[in-house]
C-alpha positions in Angstrom: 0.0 0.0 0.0 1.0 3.9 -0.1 3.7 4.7 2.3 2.1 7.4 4.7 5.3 10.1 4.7 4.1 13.0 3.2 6.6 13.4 0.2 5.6 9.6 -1.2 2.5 10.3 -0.6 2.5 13.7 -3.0 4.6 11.9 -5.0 1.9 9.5 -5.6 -1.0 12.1 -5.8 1.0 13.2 -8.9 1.3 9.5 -10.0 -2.9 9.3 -10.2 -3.0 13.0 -11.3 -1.2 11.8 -14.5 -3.2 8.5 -15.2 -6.4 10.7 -14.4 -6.0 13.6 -17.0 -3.8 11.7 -19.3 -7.0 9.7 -21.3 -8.7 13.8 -20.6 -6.6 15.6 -22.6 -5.7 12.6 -25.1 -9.6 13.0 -26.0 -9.6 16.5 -26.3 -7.1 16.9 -28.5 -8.4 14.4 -30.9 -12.0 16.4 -31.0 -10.1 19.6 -31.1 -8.0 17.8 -34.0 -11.1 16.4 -35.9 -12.8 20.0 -35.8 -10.0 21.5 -37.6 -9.4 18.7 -40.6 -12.0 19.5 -43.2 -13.7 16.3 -44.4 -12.5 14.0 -41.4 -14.8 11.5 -39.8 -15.5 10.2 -36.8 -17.3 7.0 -38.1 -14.7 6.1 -40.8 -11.6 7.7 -40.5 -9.1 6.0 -37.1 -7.9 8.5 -34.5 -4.5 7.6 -36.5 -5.2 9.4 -39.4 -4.7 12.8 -37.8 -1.3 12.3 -37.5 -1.0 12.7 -41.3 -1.4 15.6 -43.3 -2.9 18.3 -41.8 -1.4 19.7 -38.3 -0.3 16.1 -38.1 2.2 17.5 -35.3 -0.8 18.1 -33.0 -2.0 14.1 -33.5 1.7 13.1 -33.1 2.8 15.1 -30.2 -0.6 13.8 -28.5 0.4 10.5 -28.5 4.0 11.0 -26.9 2.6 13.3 -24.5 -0.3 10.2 -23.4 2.3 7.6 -23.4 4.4 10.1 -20.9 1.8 10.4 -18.8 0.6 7.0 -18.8 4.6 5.5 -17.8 4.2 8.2 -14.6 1.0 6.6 -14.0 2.4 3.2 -14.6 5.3 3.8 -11.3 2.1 4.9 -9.0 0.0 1.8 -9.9 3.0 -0.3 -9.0 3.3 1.8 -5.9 -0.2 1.1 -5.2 -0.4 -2.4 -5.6 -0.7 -4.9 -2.5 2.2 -6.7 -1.6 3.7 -9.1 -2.0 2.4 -8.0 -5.9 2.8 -11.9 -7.3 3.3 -12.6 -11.0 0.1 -11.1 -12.2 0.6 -7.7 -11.0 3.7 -7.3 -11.8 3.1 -8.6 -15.3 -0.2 -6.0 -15.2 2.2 -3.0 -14.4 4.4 -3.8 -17.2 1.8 -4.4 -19.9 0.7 -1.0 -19.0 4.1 0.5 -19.8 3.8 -1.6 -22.8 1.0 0.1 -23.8 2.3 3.6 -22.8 5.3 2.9 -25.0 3.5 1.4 -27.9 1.1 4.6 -27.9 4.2 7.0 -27.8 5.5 5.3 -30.4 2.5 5.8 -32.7 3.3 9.3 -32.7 6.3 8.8 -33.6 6.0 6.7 -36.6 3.3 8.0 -38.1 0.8 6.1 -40.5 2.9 8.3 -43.1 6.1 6.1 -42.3 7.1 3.7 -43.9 3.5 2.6 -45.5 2.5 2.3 -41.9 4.5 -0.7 -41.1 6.0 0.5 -38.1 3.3 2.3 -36.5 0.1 -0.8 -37.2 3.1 -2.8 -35.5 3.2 -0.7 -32.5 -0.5 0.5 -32.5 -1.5 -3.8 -32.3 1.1 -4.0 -29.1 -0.4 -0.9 -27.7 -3.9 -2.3 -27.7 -3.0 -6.1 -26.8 -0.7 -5.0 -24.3 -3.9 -2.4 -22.2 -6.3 -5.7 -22.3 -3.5 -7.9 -20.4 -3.3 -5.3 -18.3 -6.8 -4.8 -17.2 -6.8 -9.2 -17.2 -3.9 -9.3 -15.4 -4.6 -6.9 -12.6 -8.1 -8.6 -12.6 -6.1 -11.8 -12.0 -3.9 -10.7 -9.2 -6.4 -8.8 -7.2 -9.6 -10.8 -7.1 -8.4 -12.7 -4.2 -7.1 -9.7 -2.3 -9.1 -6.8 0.0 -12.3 -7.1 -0.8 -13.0 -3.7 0.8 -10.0 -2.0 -0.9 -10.0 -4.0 -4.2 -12.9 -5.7 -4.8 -15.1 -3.4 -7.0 -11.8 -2.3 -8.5 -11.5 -5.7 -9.0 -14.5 -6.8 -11.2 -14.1 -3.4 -13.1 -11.2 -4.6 -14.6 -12.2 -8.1 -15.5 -15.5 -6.4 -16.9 -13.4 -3.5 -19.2 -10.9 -5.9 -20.1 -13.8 -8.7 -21.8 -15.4 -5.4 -23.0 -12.2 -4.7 -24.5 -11.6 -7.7 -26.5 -15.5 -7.9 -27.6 -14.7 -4.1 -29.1 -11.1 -5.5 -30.5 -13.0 -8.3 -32.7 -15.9 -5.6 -33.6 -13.3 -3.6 -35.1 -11.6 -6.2 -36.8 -15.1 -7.3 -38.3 -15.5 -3.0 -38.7 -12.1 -2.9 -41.2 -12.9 -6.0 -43.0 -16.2 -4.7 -44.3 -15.7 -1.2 -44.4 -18.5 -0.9 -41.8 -17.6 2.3 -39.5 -14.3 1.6 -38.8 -13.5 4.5 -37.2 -16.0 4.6 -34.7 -15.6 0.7 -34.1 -12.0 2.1 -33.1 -13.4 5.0 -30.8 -15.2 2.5 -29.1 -12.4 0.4 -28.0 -10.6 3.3 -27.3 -12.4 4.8 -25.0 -12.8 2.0 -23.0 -9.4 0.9 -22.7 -8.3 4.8 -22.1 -11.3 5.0 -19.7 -9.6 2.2 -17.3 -6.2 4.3 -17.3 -8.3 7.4 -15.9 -10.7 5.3 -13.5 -7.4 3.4 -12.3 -6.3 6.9 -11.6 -9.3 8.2 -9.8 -8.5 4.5 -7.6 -4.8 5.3 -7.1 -5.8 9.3 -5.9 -8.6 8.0 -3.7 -6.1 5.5 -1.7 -3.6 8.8 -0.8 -7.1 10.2 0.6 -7.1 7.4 3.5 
């Protein structure tokens, strides 16, 4: 658990701070983004494809800043955590570093790099890396504090199945040209929505 001195327990205020407003001002960028491309849309065109063409910068600096803030976020969850953490946690903390580094990447590789090799490669890891995460800290804490972790708990078994029910939507959504873009929002924001809610967790435990 958080260690009661003061400084740690700032320290980790800014931890949560960071998860919280890091999904916050990911999505209001993107809308900000959207507004100014003439002709983009939200149903077909991926969150992506704002980071080409454009005021591309704005997309692309948007994802480094998320994954920036999402690492930070990363060191307070594994702060956080109930010891001894076990191999779930552990393995939970990292695939959401994974997925913090995967999303910083996508800015910089752009979908205009290299025919989008590079960044679908790191976009995929990104999104299989946040559904282990929310599984895997699922895994390790459903047999711990029931009054500290158990709602917690089922949250992130319950966003992580959501999660993968969106991932196959989306891949059904790009097969047949059916709203892909909004298939892709979907995910999105539920994955992004665990890294804020996981924050909200993380500030709320420095409050006791």
């Amino acid at each position: 658990m958080v260690n009661d001195d003061g400084g740690n327990m700032n320290k980790q205020r800014f931890y949560a701070i960071c998860g919280i407003f890091a999904p916050i001002i990911f999505w209001v960028m993107v809308i900000v983004e959207s507004l100014l491309r003439p002709g983009y849309s939200q149903y077909n065109n991926f969150v992506s494809d704002l980071g080409v063409g454009h005021l591309a910068i704005l997309q692309n600096i948007n994802f480094i800043v998320f994954g920036i803030l999402t690492i930070i976020f990363a060191l307070g969850l594994r702060n956080a955590l109930p010891t001894p953490m076990g191999r779930s946690l552990k393995a939970g903390v990292w695939m959401v570093i994974l997925f913090a580094v995967g999303v910083g990447l996508a800015g910089i590789f752009p979908e205009s790099y290299l025919s989008a090799n590079p960044h679908n490669i790191v976009s995929a890891t990104a999104f299989v890396a946040i559904i282990a995460a929310q599984l895997l800290i699922w895994q390790g804490l459903k047999n711990r504090d029931s009054n500290v972790w158990g709602r917690y708990a089922s949250y992130s078994l319950i966003s992580g199945l959501i999660s993968i029910i969106l991932v196959i939507v989306l891949k059904i959504a790009i097969l047949y040209g059916i709203y892909p873009g909004l298939s892709q929002r979907a995910f999105l924001i539920v994955s992004w929505a665990w890294v804020g809610i996981t924050g909200i967790k993380l500030y709320k435990l420095t409050q006791k």
